[in-house]
N, C-alpha and C positions, 0 to 999 in steps of 0.2 A: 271439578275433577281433581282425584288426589292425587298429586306431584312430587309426592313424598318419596324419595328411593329408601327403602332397606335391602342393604348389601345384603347376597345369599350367598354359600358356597353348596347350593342341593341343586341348581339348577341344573338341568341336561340338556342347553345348550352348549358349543363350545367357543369360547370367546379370543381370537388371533388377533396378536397387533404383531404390525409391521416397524422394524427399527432399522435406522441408519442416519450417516450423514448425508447434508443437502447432495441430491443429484447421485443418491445410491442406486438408485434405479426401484425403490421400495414399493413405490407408486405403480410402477407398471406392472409387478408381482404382486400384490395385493388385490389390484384389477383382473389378472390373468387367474389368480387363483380363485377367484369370485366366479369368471365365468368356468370355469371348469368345474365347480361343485354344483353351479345349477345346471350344466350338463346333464351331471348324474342323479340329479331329480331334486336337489337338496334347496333347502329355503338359505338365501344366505343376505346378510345385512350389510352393505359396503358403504363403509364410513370415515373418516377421517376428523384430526386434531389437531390446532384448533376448529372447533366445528361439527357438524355431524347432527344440528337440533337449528330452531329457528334462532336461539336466544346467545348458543356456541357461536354460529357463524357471525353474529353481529360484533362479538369479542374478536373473532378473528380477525376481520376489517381492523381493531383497532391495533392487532398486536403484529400483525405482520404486513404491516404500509406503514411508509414515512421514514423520520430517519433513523438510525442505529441507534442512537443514543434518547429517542421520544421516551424510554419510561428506564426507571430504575430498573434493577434486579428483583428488586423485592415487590413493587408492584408488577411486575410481570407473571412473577409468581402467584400472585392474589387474581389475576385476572385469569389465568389458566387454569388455575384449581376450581373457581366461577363455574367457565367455559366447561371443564370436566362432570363438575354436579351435575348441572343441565344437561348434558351429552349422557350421561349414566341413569336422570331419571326420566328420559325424554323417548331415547332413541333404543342404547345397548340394553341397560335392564330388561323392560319389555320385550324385547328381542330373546335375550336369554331365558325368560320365564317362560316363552314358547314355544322352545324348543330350538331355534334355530341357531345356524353359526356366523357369530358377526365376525367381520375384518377388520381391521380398524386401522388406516395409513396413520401412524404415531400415535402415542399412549402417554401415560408416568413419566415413561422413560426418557423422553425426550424432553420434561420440564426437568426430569435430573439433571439432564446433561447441559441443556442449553441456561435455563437458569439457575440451574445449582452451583454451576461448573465454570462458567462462564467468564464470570464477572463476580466472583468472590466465593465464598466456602457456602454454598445455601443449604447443601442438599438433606442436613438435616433438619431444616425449615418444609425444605417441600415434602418431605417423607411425613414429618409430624401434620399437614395439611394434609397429606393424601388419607393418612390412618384416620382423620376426623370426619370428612366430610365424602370419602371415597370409598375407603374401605373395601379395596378388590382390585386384584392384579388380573392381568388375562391367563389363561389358563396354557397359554401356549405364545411364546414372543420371538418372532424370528426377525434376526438382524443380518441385514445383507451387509454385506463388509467391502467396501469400498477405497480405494486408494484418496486420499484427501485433493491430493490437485486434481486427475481425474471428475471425481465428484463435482467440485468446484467449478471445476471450465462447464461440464454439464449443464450445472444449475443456471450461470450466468448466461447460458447461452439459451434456454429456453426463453420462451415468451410467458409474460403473466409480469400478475406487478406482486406478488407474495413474496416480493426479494429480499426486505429488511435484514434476514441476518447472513442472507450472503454477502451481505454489506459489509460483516465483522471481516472478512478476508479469511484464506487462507491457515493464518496458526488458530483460526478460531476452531476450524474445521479437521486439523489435526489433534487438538483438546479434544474433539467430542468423537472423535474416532478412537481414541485411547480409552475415552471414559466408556463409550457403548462396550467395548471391550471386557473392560473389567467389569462393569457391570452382568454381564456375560458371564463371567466368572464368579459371580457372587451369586448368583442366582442359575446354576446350570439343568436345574430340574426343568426350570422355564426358558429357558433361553435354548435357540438354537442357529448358531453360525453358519449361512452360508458365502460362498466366493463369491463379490460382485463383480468383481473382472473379470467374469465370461459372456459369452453370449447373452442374449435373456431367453432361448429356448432353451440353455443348458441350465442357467440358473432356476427357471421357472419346474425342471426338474427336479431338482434337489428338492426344491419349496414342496413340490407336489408330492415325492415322500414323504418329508419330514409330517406332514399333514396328513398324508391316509396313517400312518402311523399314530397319530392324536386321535382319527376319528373310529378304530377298531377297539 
């Protein structure tokens, strides 16, 4: 079987990641808007990062359990751009060559922020890794915008063991709130801001315009 991905920009599906900090609430809107398009008759692919293929999720296991400080910055980077190929030639591309709209609970953007940002100046490491072996943004990126402690009490208080970088505490989680931000700002064609401190049927609102407007 060929496992080869070539990036397309003619496909007519439409390709949605979800951005924020741990405990944005991203996860539950990504969900929510999943089932609300196959409501309305629509094929939709709900995925997440790291992860989303058989070959992602075993990276996942390695990159978020254990402790804070298990790998570098820069092999983190090397393991999530991996996890991304795979997830791009496995799961989303396919997906997009037939027409359908993936989800995707975190994308790029979150290896920008978390290892670009993080823990030294990378992100022109990961940008130059993404352009090599990625080669493709989603077509639509919505960042739910979340207060940092907020988020954080969230995240630690749920169950699961994916907790690794709520580990980093706190000012980690205020860096990548700032950085999704700008980001946002560098990119406003794609990017779109919603308020995470409200409800989630109000927020799941917004989401759900910002989205019939992508798919008209």
């Amino acid at each position: 079987m060929d496992r080869q991905f070539h990036p397309r920009t003619d496909v007519s599906g439409l390709f949605v990641s979800f951005e924020g900090i741990d405990g944005s609430g991203k996860s539950t809107q990504a969900r929510m808007l999943a089932d609300q398009l196959r409501a309305e008759g629509r094929t939709v692919v709900l995925t997440r990062e790291p992860g989303g293929s058989d070959g992602a999720e075993e990276i996942r296991n390695l990159v978020l359990n254990g402790d804070p400080d298990r790998w570098s910055a820069e092999t983190e980077i090397l393991l999530f751009t991996a996890a991304r190929r795979d997830h791009m030639e496995r799961t989303i591309g396919p997906a997009l060559d037939a027409g359908h709209v993936v989800i995707c609970d975190r994308f790029a953007d979150s290896t920008r922020m978390y290892q670009g940002l993080s823990r030294g100046d990378l992100r022109a490491l990961v940008d130059t890794l993404h352009g090599l072996m990625i080669g493709r943004e989603p077509d639509l990126t919505v960042l739910i915008d979340m207060d940092p402690e907020t988020g954080l009490s969230r995240a630690l208080g749920r169950e699961g063991i994916d907790t690794r970088f709520e580990g980093f505490g706190l000012d980690l989680q205020q860096r990548m709130r700032a950085g999704f931000l700008a980001l946002a700002a560098e990119a406003p064609e794609r990017f779109r801001v919603i308020d995470g401190n409200r409800p989630v049927e109000t927020v799941a609102k917004d989401v759900s315009t910002v989205i019939a407007d992508a798919l008209t």
